[in-house]
C-alpha positions as CSV (number, residue, x, y, z in Angstrom):
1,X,129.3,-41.4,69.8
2,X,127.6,-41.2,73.2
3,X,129.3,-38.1,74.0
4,X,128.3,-36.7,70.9
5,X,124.6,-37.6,71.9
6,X,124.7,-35.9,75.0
7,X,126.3,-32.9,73.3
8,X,123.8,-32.7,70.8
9,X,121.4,-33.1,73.1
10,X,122.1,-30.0,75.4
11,X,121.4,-26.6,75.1
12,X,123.5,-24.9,73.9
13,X,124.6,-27.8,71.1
14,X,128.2,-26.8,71.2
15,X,130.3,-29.5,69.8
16,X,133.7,-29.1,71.2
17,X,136.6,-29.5,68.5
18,X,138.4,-32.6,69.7
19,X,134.9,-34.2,69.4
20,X,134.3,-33.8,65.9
21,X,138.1,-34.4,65.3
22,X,137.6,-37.9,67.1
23,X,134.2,-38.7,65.0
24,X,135.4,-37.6,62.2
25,X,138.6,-40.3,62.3
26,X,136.0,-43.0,63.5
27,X,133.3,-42.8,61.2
28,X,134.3,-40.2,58.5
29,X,132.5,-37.0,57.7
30,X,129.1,-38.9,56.4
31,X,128.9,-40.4,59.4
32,X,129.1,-37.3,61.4
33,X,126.2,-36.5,59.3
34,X,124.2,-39.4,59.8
35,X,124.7,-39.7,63.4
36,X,123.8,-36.1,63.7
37,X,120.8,-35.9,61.7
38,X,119.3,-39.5,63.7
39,X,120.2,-37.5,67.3
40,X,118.6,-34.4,65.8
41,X,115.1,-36.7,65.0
42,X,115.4,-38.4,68.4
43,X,115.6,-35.0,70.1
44,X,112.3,-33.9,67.9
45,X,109.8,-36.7,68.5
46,X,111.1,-36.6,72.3
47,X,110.6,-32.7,73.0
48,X,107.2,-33.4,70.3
49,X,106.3,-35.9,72.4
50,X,106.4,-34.1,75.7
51,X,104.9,-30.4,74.3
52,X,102.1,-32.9,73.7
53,X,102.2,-35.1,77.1
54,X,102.2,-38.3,74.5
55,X,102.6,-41.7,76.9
56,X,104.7,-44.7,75.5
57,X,102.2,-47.2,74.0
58,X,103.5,-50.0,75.9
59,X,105.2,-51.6,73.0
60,X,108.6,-52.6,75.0
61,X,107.9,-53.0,78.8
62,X,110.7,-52.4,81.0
63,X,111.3,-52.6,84.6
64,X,110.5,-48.8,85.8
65,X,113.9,-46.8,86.1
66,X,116.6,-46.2,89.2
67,X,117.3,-43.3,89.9
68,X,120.6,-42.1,92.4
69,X,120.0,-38.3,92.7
70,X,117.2,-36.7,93.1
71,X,114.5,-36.7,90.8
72,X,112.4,-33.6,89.7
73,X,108.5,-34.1,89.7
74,X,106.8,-35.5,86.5
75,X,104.1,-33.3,87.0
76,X,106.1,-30.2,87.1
77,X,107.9,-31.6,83.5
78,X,104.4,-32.3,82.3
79,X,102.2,-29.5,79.9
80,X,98.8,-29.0,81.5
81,X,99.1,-30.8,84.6
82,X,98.3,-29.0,87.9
């Protein structure tokens, strides 16, 4: 299910064979569907979201991530910042 998430969540949203073949022996071909469609939303509000520089509202505080490789600026991921 994870490695449908990721592949859903690249671009291009190719869904290799053996993939769908696995999900579909796990969870049946409504649960393809309904993991698909909740991905899909996620990938919406988050690419929303970032068009629109929209902060978290500090509803679940967590420890700030860490990060192994190197990291690209979040000013040069942000809309409108200089």
């Amino acid at each position: 299910m994870l490695r449908f998430a990721d592949v859903l969540s690249s671009t291009p949203a190719d869904v290799p064979d053996d993939l769908y073949g696995a999900l579909l022996q796990l969870v049946g071909e409504a649960g393809i569907v309904e993991l698909a469609s909740a991905i899909a939303w996620e990938n919406y509000r988050a690419r929303f979201n970032r068009a629109f520089n929209v902060e978290a509202e500090g509803f679940c505080l967590l420890p700030p991530p860490t990060f192994r490789g190197p990291r690209p600026s979040d000013d040069a991921n942000r809309r409108g910042t200089t």
